[in-house]
One Martini backbone bead per residue (centre of mass of N, CA, C, O) as a GRO file, in nm:
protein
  177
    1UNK     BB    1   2.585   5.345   0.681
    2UNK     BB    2   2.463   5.116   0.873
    3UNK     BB    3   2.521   4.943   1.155
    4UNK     BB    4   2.351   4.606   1.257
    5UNK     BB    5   2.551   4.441   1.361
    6UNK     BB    6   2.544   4.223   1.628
    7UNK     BB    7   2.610   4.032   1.923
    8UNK     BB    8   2.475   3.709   1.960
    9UNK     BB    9   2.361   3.505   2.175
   10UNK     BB   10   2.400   3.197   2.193
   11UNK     BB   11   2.096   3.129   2.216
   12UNK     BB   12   2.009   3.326   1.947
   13UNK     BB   13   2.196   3.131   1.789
   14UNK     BB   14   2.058   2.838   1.826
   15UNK     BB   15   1.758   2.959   1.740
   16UNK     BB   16   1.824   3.037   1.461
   17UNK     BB   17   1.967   2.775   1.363
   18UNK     BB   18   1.687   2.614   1.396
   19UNK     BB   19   1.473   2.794   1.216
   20UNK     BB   20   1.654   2.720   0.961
   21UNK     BB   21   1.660   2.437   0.937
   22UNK     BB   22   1.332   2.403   0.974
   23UNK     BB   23   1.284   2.578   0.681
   24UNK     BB   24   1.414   2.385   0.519
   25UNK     BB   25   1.301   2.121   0.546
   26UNK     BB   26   1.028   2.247   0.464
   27UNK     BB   27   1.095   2.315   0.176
   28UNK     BB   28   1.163   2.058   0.112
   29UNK     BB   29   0.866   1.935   0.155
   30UNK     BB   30   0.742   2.099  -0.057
   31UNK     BB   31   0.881   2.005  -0.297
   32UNK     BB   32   0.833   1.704  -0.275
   33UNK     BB   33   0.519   1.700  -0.301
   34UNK     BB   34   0.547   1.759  -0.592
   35UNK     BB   35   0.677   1.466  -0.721
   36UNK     BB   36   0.473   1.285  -0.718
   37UNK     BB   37   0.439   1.044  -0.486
   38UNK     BB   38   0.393   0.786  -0.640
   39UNK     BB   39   0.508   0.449  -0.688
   40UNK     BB   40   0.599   0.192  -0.798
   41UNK     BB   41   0.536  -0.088  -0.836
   42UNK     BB   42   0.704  -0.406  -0.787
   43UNK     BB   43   0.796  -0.605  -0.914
   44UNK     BB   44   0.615  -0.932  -0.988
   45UNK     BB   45   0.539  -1.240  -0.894
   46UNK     BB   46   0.282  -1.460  -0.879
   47UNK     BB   47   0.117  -1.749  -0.736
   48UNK     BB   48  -0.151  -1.886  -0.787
   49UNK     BB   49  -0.410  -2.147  -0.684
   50UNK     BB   50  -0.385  -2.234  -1.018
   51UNK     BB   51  -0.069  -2.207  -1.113
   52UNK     BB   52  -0.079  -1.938  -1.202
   53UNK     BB   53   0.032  -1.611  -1.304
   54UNK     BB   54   0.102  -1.278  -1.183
   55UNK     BB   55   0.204  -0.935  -1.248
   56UNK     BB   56   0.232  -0.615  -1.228
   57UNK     BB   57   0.161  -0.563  -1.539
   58UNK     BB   58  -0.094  -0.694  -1.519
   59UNK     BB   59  -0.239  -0.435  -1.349
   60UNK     BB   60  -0.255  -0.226  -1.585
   61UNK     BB   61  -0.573  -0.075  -1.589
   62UNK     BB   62  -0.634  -0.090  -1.305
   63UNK     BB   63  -0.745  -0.101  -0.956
   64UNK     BB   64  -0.567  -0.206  -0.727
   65UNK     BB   65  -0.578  -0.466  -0.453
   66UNK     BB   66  -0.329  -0.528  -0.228
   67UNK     BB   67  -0.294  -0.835   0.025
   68UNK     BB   68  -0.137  -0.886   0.308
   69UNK     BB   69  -0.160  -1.234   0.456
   70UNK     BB   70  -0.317  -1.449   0.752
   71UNK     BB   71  -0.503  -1.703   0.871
   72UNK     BB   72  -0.389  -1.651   1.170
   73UNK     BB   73  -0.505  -1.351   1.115
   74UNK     BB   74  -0.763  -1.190   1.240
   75UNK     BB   75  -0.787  -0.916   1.087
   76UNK     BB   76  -0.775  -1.057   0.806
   77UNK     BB   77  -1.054  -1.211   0.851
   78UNK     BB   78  -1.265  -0.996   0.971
   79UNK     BB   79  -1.169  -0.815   0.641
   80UNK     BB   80  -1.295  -0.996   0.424
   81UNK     BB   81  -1.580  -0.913   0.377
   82UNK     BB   82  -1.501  -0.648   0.299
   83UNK     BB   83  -1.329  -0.697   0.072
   84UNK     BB   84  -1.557  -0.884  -0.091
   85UNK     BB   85  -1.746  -0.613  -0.124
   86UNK     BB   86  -1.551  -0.462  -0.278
   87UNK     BB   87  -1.478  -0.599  -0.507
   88UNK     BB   88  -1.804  -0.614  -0.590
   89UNK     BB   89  -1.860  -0.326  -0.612
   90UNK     BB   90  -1.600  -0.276  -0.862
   91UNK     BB   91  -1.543  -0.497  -1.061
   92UNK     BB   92  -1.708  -0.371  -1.326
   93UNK     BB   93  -1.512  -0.113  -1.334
   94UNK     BB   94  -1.174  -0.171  -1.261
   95UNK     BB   95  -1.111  -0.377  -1.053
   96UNK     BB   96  -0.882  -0.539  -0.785
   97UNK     BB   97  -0.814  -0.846  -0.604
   98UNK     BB   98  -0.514  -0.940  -0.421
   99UNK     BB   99  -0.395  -1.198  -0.233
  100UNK     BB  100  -0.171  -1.237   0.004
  101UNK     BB  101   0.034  -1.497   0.124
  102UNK     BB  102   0.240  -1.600   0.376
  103UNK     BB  103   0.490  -1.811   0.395
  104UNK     BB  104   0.368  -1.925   0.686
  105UNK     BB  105   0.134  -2.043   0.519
  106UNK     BB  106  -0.027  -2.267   0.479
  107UNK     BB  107  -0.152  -2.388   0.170
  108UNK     BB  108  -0.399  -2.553   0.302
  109UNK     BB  109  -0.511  -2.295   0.478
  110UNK     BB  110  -0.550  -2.141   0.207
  111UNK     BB  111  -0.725  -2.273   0.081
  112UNK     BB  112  -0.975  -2.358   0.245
  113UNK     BB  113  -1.043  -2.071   0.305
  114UNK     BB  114  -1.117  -1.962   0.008
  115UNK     BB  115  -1.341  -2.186  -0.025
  116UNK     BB  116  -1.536  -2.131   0.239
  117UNK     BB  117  -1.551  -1.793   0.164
  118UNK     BB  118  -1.558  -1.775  -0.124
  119UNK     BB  119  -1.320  -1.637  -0.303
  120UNK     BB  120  -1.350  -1.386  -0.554
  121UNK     BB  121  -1.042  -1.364  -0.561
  122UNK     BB  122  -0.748  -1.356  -0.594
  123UNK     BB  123  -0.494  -1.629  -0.474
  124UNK     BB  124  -0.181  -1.608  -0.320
  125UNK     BB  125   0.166  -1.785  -0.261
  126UNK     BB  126   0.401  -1.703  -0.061
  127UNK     BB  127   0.642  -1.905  -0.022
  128UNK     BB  128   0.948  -1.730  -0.034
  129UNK     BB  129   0.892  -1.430   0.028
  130UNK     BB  130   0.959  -1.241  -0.208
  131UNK     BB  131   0.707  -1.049  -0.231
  132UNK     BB  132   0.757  -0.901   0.049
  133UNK     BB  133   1.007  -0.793   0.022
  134UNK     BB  134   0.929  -0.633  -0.297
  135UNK     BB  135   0.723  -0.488  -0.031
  136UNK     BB  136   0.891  -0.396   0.196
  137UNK     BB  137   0.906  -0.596   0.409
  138UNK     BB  138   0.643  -0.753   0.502
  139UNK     BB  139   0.529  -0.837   0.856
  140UNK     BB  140   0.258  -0.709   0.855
  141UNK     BB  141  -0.064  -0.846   0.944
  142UNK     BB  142  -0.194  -0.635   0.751
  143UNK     BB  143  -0.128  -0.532   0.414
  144UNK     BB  144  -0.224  -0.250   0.212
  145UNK     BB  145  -0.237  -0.168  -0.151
  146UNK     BB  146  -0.275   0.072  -0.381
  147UNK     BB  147  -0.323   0.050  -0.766
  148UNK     BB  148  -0.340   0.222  -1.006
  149UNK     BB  149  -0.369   0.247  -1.350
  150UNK     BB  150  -0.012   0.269  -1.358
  151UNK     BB  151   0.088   0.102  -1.097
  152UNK     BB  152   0.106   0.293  -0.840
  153UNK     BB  153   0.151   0.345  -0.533
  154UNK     BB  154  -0.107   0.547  -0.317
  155UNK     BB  155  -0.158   0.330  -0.095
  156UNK     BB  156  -0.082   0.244   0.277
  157UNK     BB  157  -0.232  -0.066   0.485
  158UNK     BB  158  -0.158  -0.120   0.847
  159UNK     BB  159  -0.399  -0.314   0.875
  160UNK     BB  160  -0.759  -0.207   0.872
  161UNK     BB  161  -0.927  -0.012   0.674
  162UNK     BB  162  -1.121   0.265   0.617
  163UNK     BB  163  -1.370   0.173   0.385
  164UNK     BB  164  -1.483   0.452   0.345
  165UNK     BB  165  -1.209   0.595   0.218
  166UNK     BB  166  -1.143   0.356   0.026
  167UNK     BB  167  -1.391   0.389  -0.147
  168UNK     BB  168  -1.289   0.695  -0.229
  169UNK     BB  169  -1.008   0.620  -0.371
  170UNK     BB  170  -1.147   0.417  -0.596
  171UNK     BB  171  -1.337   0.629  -0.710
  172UNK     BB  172  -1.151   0.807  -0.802
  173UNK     BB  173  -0.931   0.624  -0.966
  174UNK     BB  174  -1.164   0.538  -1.137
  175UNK     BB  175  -1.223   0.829  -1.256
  176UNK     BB  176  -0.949   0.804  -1.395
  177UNK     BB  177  -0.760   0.799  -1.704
   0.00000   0.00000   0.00000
């Protein structure tokens, strides 16, 4: 039997050590990627513009965008159009769409936007933050949360959405039983 081991070089050791770490890295991300991505959405409750609760538990059975908003913020304005149009355009297939509102919106300021722009989905007013905290800490506004019917987050946009993606992913996800 021949023997084959030589001693390598500093540097092709430092290179074979790094080739190894990157392969191991790579195997795990290709395991993880396998473990079904979704996570469940937190739990939470909301308090709706008409005083009313709804839990995540009640999003169960629908295709729900949560979207947190904020009347000061231009991009959430901009984008409340193209929201509205989604939401009429799916409303019938089993889709919904809650606005939250962040704590530091006043709550005046919310109804009045509601109103005015005549949202036709939920909204509803963090007022104590708890709701932001319980979805990752959002302090980034939009920010928008799309959620199957199993209740699981499948997809988070920090920003506006390419609403042509989403829509194909809202298509998607109603079509899964």
């Amino acid at each position: 039997m021949m023997n084959t081991s030589k001693k390598m070089s500093p540097v092709s050791n430092a290179v074979c050590r790094i080739m190894l770490a990157s392969a191991l890295a790579l195997a795990s991300l290709v395991a993880l990627s396998g473990c079904g991505g979704a996570k469940a959405a937190p739990e939470s409750t909301f308090v709706l513009l008409n005083g009313s609760k709804q839990s995540t538990a009640d999003m169960k059975g629908k295709v729900t965008l949560v979207n947190f908003w904020a009347t000061s913020c231009v991009t959430c304005v901009a984008e409340m159009p193209q929201l509205i149009s989604t939401y009429d355009k799916y409303k019938s297939r089993g889709y919904d769409t809650l606005a939250v509102a962040m704590s530091y919106d006043p709550p005046s300021y919310v109804v009045n936007f509601t109103e005015t722009r005549k949202l036709p989905f939920k909204v509803a007013i963090d007022n104590t933050g708890a709701v932001a905290r319980a979805w990752g800490d959002v302090q980034l506004t939009p920010t928008t949360y799309v959620i199957n019917r199993r209740g699981e987050i499948v997809k988070k946009y920090v920003g506006q959405p390419d609403f042509a993606a989403l829509h194909q992913l809202i298509e998607k996800l109603l079509a899964e039983t």
